[in-house]
C-alpha positions as a LaTeX table, in Angstrom:
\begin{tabular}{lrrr}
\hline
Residue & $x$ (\AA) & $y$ (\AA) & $z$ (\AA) \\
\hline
Unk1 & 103.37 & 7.93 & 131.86 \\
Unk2 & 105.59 & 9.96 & 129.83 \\
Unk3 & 106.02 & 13.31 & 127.93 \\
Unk4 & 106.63 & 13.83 & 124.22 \\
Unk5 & 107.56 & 17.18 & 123.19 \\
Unk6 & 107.00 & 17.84 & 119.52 \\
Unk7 & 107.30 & 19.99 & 116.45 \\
Unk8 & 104.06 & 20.20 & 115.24 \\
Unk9 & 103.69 & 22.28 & 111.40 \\
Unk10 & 101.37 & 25.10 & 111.35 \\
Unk11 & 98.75 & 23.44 & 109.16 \\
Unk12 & 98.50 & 20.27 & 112.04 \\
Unk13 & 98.58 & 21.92 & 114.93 \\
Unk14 & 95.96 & 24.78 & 114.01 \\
Unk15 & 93.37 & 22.27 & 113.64 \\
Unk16 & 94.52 & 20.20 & 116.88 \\
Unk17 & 93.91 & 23.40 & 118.76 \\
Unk18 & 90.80 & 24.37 & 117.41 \\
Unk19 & 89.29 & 20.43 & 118.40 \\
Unk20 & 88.99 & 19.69 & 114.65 \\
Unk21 & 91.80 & 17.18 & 114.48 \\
Unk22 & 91.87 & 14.33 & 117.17 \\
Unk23 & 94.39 & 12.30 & 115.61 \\
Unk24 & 98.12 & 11.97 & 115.03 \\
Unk25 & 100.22 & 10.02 & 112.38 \\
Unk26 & 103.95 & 10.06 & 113.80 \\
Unk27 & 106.94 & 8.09 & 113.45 \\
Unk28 & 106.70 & 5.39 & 116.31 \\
Unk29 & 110.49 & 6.25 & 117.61 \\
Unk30 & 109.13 & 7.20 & 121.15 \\
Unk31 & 107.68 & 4.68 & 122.81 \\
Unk32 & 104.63 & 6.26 & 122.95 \\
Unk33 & 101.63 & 5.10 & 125.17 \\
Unk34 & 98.02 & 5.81 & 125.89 \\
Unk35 & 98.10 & 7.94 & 129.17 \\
Unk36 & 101.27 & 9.89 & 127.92 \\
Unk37 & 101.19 & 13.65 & 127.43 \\
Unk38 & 102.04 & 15.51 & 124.46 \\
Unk39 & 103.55 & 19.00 & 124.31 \\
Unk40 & 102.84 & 20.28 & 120.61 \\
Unk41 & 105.45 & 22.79 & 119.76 \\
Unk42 & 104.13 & 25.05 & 116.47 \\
Unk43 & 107.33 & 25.12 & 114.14 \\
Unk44 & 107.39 & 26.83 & 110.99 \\
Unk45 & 109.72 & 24.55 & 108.99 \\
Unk46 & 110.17 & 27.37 & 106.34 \\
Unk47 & 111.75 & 29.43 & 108.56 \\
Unk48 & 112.43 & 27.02 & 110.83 \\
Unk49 & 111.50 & 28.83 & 113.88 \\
Unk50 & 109.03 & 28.11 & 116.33 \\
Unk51 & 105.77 & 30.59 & 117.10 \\
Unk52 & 105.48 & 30.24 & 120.53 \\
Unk53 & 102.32 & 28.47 & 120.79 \\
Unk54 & 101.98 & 24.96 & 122.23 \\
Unk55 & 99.37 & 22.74 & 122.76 \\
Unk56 & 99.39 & 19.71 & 125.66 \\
Unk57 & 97.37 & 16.83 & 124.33 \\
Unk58 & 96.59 & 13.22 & 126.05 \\
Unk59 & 96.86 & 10.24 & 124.00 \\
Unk60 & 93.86 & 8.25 & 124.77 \\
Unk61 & 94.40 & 5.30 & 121.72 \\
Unk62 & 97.06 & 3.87 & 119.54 \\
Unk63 & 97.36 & 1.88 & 116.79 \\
Unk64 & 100.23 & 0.28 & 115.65 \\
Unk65 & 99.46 & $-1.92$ & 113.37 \\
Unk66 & 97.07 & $-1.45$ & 110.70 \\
Unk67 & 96.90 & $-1.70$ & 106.59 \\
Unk68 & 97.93 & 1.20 & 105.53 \\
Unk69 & 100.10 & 1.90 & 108.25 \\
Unk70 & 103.88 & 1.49 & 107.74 \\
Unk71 & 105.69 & $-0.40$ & 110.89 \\
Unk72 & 107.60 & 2.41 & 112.20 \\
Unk73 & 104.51 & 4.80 & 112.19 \\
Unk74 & 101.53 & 5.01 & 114.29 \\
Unk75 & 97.97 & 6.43 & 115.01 \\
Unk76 & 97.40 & 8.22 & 118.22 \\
Unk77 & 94.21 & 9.34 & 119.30 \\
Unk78 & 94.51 & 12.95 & 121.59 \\
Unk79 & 92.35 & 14.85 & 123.68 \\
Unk80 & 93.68 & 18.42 & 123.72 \\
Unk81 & 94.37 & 19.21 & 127.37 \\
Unk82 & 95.05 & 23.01 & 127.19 \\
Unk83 & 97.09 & 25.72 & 124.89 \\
Unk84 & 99.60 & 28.18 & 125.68 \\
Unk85 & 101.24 & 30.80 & 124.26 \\
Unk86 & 105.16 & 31.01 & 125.01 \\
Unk87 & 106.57 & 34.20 & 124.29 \\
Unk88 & 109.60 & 33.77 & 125.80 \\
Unk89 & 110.63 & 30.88 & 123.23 \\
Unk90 & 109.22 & 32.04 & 120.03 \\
Unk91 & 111.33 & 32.55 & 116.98 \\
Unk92 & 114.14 & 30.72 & 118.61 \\
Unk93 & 115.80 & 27.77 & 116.54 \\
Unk94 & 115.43 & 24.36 & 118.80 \\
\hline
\end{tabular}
């Protein structure tokens, strides 16, 4: 089981953390797998900084192929894990 560390926009990950959203649409350019962790990185892509919050998330279902659904995207299902706030990182271009 892997890791994915991610830049997640503002107006995703707020309602990830808040257990309102329980689903991700992402390019499918990781490999990713039910069972993997994902570290959800809030970045600001108008400043193009990160806040300093993250988010760890479980994928617990995928779908790859569906109508609708272009080939190189995907639907992961997520179970938020826990939330953090990392001040050391935040406002620093990655």
């Amino acid at each position: 089981m892997g890791t994915h560390v991610l830049k997640t926009w503002p107006e995703f990950y707020q309602p990830i953390v808040c257990g309102e959203k329980t689903t991700e649409l992402r390019k499918n350019d990781r490999n990713f797998k039910v069972g993997d962790e994902l570290r959800l990185r809030e970045f600001d892509p108008k400043t193009k900084r990160y806040s300093g919050h993250e988010a760890s998330a479980r994928i617990i279902g995928i779908i790859l192929k569906s109508p609708g659904l272009t080939p190189d995207y995907c639907a992961i299902s997520i179970k938020l894990i826990r939330t953090h706030f990392n001040g050391a990182r935040a406002g620093k271009k990655r």
